[in-house]
C-alpha positions as a Markdown table, in Angstrom:
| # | Residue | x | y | z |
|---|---|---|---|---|
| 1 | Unk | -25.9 | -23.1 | -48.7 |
| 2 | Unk | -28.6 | -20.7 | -47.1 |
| 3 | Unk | -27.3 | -18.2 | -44.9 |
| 4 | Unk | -29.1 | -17.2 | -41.6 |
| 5 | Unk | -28.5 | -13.5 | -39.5 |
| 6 | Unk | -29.3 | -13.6 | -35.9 |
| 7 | Unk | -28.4 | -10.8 | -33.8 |
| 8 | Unk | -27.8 | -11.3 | -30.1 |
| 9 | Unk | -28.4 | -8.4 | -27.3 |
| 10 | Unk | -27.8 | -8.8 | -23.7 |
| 11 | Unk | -30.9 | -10.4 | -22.3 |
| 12 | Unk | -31.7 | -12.9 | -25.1 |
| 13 | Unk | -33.6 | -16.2 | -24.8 |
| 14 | Unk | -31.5 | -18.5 | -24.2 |
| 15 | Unk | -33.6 | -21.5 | -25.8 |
| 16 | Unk | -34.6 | -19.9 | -28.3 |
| 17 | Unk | -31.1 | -18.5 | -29.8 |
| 18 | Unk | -30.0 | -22.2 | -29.0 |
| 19 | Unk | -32.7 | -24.4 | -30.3 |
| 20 | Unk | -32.8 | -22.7 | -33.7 |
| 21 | Unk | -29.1 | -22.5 | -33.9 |
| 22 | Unk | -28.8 | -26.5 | -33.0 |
| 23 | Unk | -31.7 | -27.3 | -36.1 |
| 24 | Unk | -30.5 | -24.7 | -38.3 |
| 25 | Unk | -26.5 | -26.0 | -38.9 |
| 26 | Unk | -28.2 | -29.9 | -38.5 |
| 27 | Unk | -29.9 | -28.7 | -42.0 |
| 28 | Unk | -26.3 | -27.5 | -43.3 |
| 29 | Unk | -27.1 | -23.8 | -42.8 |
| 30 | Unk | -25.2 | -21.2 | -41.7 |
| 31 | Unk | -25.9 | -19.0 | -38.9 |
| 32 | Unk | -23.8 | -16.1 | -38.0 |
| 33 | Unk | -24.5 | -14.9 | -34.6 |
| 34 | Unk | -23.8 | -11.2 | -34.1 |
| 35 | Unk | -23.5 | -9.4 | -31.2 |
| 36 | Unk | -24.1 | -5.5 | -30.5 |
| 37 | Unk | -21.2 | -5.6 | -29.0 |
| 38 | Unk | -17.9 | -7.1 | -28.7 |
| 39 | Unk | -17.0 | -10.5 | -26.4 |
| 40 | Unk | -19.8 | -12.3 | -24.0 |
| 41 | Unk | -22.8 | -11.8 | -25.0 |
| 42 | Unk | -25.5 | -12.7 | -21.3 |
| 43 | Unk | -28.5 | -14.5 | -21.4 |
| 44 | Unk | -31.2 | -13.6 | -19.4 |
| 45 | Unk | -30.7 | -15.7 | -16.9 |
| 46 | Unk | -27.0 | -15.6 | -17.6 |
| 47 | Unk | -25.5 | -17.6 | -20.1 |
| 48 | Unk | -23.0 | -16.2 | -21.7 |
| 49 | Unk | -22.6 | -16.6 | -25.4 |
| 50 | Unk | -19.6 | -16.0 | -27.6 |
| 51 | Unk | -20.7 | -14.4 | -30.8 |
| 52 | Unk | -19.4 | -15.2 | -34.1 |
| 53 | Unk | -19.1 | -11.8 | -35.6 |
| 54 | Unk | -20.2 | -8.3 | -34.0 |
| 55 | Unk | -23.3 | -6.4 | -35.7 |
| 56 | Unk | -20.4 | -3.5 | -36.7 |
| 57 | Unk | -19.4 | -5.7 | -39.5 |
| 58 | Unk | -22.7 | -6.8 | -41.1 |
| 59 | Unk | -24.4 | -3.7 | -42.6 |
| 60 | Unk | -26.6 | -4.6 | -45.3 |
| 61 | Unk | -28.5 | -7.9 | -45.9 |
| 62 | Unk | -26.0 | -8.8 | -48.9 |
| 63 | Unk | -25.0 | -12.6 | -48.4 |
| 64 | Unk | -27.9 | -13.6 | -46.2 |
| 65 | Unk | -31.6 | -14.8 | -47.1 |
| 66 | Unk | -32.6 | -14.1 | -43.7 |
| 67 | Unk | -32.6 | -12.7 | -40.0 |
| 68 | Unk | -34.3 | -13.7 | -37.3 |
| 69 | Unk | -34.7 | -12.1 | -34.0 |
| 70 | Unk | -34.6 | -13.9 | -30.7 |
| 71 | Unk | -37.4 | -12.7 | -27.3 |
| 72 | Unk | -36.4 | -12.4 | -24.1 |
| 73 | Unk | -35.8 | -9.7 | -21.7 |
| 74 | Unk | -34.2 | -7.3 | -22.0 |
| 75 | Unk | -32.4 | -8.6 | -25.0 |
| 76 | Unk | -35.7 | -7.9 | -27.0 |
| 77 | Unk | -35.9 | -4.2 | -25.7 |
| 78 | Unk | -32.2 | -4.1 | -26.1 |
| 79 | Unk | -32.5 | -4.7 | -29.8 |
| 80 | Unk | -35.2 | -2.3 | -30.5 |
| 81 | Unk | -33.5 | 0.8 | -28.7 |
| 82 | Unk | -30.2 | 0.0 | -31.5 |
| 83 | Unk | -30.7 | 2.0 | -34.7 |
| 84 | Unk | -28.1 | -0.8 | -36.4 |
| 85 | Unk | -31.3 | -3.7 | -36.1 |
| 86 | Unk | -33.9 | -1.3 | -37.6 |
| 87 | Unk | -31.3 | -0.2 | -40.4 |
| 88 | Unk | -31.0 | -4.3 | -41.3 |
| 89 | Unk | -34.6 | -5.1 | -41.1 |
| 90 | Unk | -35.3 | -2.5 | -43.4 |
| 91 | Unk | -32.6 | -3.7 | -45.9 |
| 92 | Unk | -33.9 | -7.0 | -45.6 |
| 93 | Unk | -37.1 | -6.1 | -46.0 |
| 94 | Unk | -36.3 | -4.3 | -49.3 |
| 95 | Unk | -34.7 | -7.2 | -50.6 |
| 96 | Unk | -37.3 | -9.0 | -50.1 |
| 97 | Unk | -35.8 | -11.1 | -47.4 |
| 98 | Unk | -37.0 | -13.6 | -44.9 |
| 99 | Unk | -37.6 | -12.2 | -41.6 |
| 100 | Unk | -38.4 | -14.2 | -38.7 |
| 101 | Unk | -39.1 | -12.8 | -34.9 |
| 102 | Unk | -39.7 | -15.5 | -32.0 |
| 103 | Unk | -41.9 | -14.2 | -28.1 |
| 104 | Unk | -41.3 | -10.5 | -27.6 |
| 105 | Unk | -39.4 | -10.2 | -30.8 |
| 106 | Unk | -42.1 | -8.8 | -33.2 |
| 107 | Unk | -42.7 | -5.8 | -31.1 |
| 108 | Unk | -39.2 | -5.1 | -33.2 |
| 109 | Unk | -40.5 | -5.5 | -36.6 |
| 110 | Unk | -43.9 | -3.6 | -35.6 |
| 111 | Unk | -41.6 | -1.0 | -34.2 |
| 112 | Unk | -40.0 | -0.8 | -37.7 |
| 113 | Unk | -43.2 | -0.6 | -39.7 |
| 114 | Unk | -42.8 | -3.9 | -41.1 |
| 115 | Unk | -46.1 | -5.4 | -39.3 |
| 116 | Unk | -48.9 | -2.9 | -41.3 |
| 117 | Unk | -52.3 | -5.3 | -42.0 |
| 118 | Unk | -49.4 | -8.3 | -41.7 |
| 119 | Unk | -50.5 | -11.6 | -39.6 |
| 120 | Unk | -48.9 | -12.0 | -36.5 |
| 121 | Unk | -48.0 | -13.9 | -33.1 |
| 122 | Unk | -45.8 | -13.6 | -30.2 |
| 123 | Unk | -46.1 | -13.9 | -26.6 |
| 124 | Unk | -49.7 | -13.0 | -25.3 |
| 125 | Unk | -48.2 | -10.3 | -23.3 |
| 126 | Unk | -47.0 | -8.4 | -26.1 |
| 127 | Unk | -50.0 | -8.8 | -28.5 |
| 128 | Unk | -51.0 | -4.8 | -27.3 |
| 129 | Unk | -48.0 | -3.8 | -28.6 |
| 130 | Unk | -47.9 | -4.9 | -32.8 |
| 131 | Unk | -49.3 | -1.8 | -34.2 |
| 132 | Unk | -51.3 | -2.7 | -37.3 |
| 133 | Unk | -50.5 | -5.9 | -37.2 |
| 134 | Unk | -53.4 | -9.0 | -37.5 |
| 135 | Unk | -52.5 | -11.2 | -34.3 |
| 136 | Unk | -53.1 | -14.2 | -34.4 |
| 137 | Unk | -53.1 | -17.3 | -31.5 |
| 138 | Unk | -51.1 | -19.8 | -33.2 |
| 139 | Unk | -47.5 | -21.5 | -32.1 |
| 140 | Unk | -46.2 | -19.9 | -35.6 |
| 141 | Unk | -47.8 | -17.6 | -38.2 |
| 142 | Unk | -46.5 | -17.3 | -41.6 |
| 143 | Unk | -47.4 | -14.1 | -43.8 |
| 144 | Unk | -45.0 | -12.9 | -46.8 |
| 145 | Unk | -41.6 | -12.9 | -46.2 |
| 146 | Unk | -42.7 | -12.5 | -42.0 |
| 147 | Unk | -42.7 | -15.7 | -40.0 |
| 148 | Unk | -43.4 | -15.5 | -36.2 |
| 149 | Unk | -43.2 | -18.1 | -33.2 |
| 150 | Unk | -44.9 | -17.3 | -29.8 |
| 151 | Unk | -42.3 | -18.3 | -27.6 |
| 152 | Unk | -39.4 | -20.9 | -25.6 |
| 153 | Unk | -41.6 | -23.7 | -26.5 |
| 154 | Unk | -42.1 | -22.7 | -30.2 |
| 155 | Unk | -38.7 | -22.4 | -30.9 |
| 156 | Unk | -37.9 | -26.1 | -32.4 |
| 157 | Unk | -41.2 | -25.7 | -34.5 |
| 158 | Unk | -40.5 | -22.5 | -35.3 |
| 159 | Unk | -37.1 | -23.5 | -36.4 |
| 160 | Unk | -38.1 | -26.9 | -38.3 |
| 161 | Unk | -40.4 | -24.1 | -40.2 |
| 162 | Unk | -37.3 | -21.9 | -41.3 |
| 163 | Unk | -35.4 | -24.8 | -42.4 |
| 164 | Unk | -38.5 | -26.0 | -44.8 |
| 165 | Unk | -38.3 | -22.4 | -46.3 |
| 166 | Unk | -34.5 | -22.0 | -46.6 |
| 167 | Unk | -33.9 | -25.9 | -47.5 |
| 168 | Unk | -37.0 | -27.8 | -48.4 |
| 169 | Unk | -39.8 | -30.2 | -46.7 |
| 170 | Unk | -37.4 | -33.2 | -47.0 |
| 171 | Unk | -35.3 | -31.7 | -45.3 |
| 172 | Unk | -37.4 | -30.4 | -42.3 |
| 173 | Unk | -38.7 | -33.8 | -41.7 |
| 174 | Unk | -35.7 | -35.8 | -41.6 |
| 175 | Unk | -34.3 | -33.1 | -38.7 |
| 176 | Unk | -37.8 | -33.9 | -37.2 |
| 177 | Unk | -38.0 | -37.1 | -37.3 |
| 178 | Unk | -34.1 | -37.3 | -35.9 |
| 179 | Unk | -34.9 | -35.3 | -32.8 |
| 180 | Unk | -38.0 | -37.0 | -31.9 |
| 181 | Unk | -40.0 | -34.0 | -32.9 |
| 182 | Unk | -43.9 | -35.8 | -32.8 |
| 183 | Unk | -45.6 | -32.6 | -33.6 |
| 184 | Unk | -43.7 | -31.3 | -36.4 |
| 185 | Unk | -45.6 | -33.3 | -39.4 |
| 186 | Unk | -48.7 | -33.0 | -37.7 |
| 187 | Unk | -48.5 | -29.2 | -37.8 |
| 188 | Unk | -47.2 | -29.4 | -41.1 |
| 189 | Unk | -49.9 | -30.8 | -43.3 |
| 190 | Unk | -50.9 | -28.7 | -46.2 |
| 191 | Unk | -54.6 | -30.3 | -47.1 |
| 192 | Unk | -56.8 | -32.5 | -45.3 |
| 193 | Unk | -60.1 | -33.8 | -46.1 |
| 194 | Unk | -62.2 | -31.6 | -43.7 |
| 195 | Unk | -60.0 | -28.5 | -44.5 |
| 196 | Unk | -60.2 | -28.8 | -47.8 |
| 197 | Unk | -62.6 | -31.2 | -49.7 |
| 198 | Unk | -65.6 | -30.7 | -47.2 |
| 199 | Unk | -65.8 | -27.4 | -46.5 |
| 200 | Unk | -64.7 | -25.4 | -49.4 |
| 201 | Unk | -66.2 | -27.7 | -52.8 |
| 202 | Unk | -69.7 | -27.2 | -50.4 |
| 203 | Unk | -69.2 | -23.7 | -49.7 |
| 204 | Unk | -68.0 | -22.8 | -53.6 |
| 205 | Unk | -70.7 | -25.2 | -54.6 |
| 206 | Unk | -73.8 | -23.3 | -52.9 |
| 207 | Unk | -72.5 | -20.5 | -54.0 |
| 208 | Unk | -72.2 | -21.1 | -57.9 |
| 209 | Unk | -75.8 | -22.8 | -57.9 |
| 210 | Unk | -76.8 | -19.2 | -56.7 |
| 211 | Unk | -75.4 | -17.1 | -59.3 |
| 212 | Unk | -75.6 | -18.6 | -62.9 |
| 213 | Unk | -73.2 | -15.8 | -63.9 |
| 214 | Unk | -70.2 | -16.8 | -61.9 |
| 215 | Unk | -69.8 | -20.8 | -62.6 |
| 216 | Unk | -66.0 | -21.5 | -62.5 |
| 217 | Unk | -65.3 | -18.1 | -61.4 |
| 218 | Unk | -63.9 | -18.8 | -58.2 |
| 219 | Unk | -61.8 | -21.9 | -60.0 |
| 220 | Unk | -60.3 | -19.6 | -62.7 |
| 221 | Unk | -59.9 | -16.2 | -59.6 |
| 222 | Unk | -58.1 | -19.2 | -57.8 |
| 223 | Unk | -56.0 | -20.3 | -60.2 |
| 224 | Unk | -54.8 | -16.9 | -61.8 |
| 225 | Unk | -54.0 | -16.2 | -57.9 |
| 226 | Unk | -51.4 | -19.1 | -57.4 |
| 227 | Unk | -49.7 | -18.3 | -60.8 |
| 228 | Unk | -49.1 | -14.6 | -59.1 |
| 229 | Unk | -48.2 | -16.6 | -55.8 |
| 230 | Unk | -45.5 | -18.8 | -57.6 |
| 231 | Unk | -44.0 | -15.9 | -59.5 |
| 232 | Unk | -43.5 | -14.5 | -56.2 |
| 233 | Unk | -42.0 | -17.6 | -54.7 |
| 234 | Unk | -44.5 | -18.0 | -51.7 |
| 235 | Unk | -44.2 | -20.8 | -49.2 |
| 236 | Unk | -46.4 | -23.9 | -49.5 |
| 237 | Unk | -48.2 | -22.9 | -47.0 |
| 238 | Unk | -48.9 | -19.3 | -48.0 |
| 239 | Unk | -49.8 | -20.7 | -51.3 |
| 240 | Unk | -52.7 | -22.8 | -49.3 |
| 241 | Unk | -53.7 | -19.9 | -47.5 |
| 242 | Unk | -53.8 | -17.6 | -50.9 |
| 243 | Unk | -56.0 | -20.6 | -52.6 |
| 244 | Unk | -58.1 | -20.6 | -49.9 |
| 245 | Unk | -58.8 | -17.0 | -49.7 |
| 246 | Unk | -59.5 | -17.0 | -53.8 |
| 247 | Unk | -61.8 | -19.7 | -53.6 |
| 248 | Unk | -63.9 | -17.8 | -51.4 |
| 249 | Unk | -63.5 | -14.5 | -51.5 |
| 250 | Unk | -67.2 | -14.1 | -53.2 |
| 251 | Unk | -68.6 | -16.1 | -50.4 |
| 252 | Unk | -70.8 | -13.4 | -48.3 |
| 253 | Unk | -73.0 | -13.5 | -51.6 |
| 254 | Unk | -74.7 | -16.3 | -50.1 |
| 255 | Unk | -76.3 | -13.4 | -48.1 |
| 256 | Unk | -77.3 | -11.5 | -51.2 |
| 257 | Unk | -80.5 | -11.4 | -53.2 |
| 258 | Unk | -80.4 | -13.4 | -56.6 |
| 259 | Unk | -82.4 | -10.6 | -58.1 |
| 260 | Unk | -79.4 | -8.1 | -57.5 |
| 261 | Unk | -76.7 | -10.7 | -58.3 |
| 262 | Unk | -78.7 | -11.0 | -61.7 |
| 263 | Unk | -79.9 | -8.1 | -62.9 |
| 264 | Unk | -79.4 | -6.6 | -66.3 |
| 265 | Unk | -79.4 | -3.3 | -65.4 |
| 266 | Unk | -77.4 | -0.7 | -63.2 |
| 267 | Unk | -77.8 | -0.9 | -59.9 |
| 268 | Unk | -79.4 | 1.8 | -57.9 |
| 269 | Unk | -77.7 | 3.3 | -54.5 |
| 270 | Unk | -79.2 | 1.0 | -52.5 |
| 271 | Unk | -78.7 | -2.0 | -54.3 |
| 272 | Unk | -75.0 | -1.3 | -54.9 |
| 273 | Unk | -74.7 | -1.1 | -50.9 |
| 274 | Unk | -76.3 | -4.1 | -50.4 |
| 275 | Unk | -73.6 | -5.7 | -53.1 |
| 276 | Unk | -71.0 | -3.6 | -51.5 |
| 277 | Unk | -72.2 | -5.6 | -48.2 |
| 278 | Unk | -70.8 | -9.1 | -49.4 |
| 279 | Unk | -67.1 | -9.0 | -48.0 |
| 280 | Unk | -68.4 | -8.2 | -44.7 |
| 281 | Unk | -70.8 | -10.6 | -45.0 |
| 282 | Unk | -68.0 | -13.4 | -46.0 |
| 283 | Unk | -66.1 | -12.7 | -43.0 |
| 284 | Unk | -68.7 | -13.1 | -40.7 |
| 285 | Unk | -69.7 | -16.6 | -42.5 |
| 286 | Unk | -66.1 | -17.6 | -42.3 |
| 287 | Unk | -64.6 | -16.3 | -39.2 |
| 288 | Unk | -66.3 | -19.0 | -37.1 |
| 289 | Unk | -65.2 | -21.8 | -39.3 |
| 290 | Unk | -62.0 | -23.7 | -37.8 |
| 291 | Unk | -58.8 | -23.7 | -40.1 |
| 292 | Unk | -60.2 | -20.9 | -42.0 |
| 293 | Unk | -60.1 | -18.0 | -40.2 |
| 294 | Unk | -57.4 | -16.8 | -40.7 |
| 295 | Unk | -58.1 | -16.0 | -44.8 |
| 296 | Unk | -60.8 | -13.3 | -43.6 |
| 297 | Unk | -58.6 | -11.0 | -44.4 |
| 298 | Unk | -58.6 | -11.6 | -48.0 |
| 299 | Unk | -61.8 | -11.5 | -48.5 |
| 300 | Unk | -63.0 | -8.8 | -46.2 |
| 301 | Unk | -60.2 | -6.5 | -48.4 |
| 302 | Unk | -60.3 | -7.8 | -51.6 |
| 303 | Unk | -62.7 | -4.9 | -52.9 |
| 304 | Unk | -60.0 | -2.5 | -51.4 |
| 305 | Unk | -58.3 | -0.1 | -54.4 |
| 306 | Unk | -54.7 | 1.0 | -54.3 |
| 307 | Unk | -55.6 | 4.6 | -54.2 |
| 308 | Unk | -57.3 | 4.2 | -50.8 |
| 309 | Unk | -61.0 | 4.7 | -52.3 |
| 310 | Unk | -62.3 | 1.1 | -52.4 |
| 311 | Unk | -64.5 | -0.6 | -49.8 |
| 312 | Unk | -64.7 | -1.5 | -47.0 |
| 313 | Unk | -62.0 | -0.5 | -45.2 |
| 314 | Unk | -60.9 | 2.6 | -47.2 |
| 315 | Unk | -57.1 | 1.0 | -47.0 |
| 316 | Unk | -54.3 | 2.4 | -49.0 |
| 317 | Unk | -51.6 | 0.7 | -50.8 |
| 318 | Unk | -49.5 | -1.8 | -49.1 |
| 319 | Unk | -51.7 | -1.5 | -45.8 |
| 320 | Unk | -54.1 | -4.1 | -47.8 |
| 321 | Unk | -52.8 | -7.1 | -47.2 |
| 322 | Unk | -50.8 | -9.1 | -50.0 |
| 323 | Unk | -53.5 | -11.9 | -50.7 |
| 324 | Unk | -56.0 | -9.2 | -50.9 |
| 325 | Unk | -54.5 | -7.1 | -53.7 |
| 326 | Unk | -53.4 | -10.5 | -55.7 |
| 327 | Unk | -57.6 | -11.6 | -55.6 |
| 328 | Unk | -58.4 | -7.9 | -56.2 |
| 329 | Unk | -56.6 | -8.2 | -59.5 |
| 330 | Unk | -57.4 | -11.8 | -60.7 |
| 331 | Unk | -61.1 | -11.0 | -59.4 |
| 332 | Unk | -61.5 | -8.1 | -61.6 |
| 333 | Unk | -59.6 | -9.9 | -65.0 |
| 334 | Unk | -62.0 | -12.8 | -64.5 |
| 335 | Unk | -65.3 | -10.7 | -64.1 |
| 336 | Unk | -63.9 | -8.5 | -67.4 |
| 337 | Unk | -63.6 | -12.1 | -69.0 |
| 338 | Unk | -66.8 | -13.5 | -68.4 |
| 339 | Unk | -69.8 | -12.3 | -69.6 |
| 340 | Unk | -72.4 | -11.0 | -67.1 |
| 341 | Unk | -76.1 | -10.0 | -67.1 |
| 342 | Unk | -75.3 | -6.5 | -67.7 |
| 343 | Unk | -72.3 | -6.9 | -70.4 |
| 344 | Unk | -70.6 | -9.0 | -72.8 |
| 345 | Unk | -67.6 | -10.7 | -71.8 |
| 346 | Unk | -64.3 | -8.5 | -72.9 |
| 347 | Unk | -61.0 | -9.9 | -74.8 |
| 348 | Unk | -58.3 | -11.1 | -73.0 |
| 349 | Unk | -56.1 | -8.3 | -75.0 |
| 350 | Unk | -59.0 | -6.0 | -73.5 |
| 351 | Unk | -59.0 | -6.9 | -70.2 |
| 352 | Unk | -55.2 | -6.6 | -70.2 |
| 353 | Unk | -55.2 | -3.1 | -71.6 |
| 354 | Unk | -58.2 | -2.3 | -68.4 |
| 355 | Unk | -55.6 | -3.6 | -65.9 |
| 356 | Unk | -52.9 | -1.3 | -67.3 |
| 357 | Unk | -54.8 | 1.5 | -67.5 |
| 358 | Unk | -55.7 | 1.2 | -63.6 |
| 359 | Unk | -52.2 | 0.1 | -62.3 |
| 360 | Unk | -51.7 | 2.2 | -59.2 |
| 361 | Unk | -55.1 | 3.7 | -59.0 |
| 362 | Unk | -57.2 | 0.5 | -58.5 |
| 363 | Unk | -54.2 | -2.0 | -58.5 |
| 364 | Unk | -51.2 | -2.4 | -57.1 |
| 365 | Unk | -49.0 | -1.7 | -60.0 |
| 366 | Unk | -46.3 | -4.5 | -59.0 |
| 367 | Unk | -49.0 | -7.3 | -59.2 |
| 368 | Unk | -50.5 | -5.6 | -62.1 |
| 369 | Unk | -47.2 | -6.8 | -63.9 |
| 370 | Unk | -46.6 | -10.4 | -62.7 |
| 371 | Unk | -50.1 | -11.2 | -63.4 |
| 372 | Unk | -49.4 | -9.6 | -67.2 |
| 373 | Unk | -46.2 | -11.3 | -67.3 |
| 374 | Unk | -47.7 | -14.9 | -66.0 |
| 375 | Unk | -50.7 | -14.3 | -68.3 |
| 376 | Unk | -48.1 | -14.1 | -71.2 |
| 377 | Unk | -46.1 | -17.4 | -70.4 |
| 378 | Unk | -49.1 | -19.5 | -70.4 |
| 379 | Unk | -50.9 | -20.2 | -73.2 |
| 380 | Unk | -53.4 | -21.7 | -71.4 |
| 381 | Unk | -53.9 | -18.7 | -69.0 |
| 382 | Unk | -54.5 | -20.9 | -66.1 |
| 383 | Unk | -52.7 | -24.2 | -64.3 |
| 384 | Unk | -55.0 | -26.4 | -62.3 |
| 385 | Unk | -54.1 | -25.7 | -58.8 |
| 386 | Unk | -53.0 | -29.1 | -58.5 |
| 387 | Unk | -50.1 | -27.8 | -60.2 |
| 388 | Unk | -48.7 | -25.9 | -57.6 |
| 389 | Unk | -48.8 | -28.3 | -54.8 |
């Protein structure tokens, strides 16, 4: 049985703490409510709440796959001034933990450095105060093991979303449907025909008839992507959002010459800054799309470099967000696979040793590995992405 940590500071939300209490234990999970201190714990407009333990006796994340942390003030100020809450977050966090934070909540985990080039929501009023985190208008936002509600009148979606994570789709949707939840399925669809078959096959499609050099490249960078994606154990949805990102992460060369795209020779300065100018260029083709926005990030950053000297942002290590660094890898394998106007294609055993040889300079050396690993256990290489969903 899943396992669920929420702490509880004078001031909470009160519909919040009970709303994802009530839908939480319907799914047969447990939730241990922990107060920072011993007896009543008040509401913000005065409930008082009888906690089941008291944050003294819960120091590290053992036992639990995940906290979440309730709005409301003061109880979200409350939380953030106790050294105990950033001490769990972090040991969650390290374990690789789910950690949720509903209204004024995420203020916490930016607070903690947990929000770095991570996307985001919460109230509107606190979206000044995330740090480095991409906000993002949505009820609930999903990113990693960080999952995010804006508010009171997230909090059953928010929670029907936790209980799909911790206990399965099924599952969700049975609660749903039970409480007369109308929305829930809606919000919870994974393709449709305009996300999906219209807008990407045409967008890939364009692309490919563009540049000979790259047909079935995004396909195979896709593909390689989920395999990392799986072997990580990301959600449904962040498995959709990862595809999606693949798939077009080479997009803003629609704006590029064919004669640079194609030529057999080095590129001079200015033609490698005009090549260089392709991510940016993607992200201003896609940004304006509806229901895929919110994948810019992977491919404005998935020419980024471990070390900090990639382009265009210059970002360093885990600042580039996850998506980014998978593509970053599975880009590179593929191009080193395929053979280009300027090169023959390389080995797979060749391309393997290239990856090594730049783990932690180019590539995150984590991903490096699971890509290596999931390489090895297929000997196909590559699933169909059908496989995955």
């Amino acid at each position: 049985m899943p396992k669920v940590l929420i702490p509880l500071a004078d001031g909470f939300e009160e519909t919040e703490v009970m709303a994802i209490t009530d839908v939480l234990r319907r799914a047969g999970i447990e939730v241990v409510l922990a107060g920072l201190h011993p007896g009543q714990m008040s509401s913000a407009r005065n409930i008082g709440i009888i906690p089941d333990e008291t944050i003294d006796r819960i120091s590290t994340a053992n036992g639990f796959d995940m906290i979440i942390l309730p709005g409301g003030q003061p109880g979200t100020d409350n939380l953030n001034s106790d050294i105990r809450i950033k001490a769990l977050l972090m040991d969650f966090n390290a374990a690789g933990k789910q950690i949720g934070a509903i209204c004024a909540a995420p203020i916490i985990l930016a607070a903690s450095g947990l929000l770095n080039g991570t996307r985001v929501t919460s109230h509107p009023t606190c979206k000044d105060k995330l740090g480095n985190a991409i906000y993002e208008d949505k009820q609930i936002v999903s990113d990693g093991n960080i999952i995010t509600a804006q508010g009171p009148g997230s909090a059953l979606n928010f929670a029907l979303e936790i209980v799909t994570n911790l206990s399965g789709k099924s599952v969700a949707e049975a609660i749903a449907k039970a409480m007369l939840v109308t929305d829930f399925q809606q919000d919870h669809d994974i393709w449709n025909e305009r996300l999906f078959n219209s807008t990407v096959q045409a967008l890939v499609g364009a692309l490919e008839m563009k540049d000979s050099y790259i047909q079935g490249h995004a396909k195979r960078v896709s593909e390689y992507s989920l395999s990392i994606g799986k072997k990580l154990n990301l959600r449904e949805t962040e498995l959709r959002d990862l595809y999606l990102g693949a798939v077009l992460h080479d997009i803003g060369k629609i704006g590029t010459e064919e004669k640079l795209l194609n030529k057999p020779e080095s590129l001079n300065s200015r033609e490698e800054i005009l090549i260089r100018e392709h991510p940016l260029k993607g992200t201003l083709f896609i940004v304006g799309i509806e229901n895929l926005s919110h994948i810019v990030p992977t491919i404005l950053h998935h020419h980024e470099r471990w070390d900090g000297l990639g382009y265009p942002g210059r970002l360093k290590g885990e600042h580039i967000p996850l998506h980014a660094r998978i593509v970053g890898i599975t880009d590179s394998f593929d191009a080193m696979r395929s053979t280009r106007s300027y090169r023959p294609a390389l080995t797979k055993e060749a391309a393997i040793r290239e990856l090594q040889k730049q783990k932690g300079t180019q590539f995150d050396p984590f991903l490096v590995d699971v890509f290596i690993e999931c390489l090895n256990e297929s000997p196909y290489e590559i699933k169909d992405f059908s496989y995955y969903f």
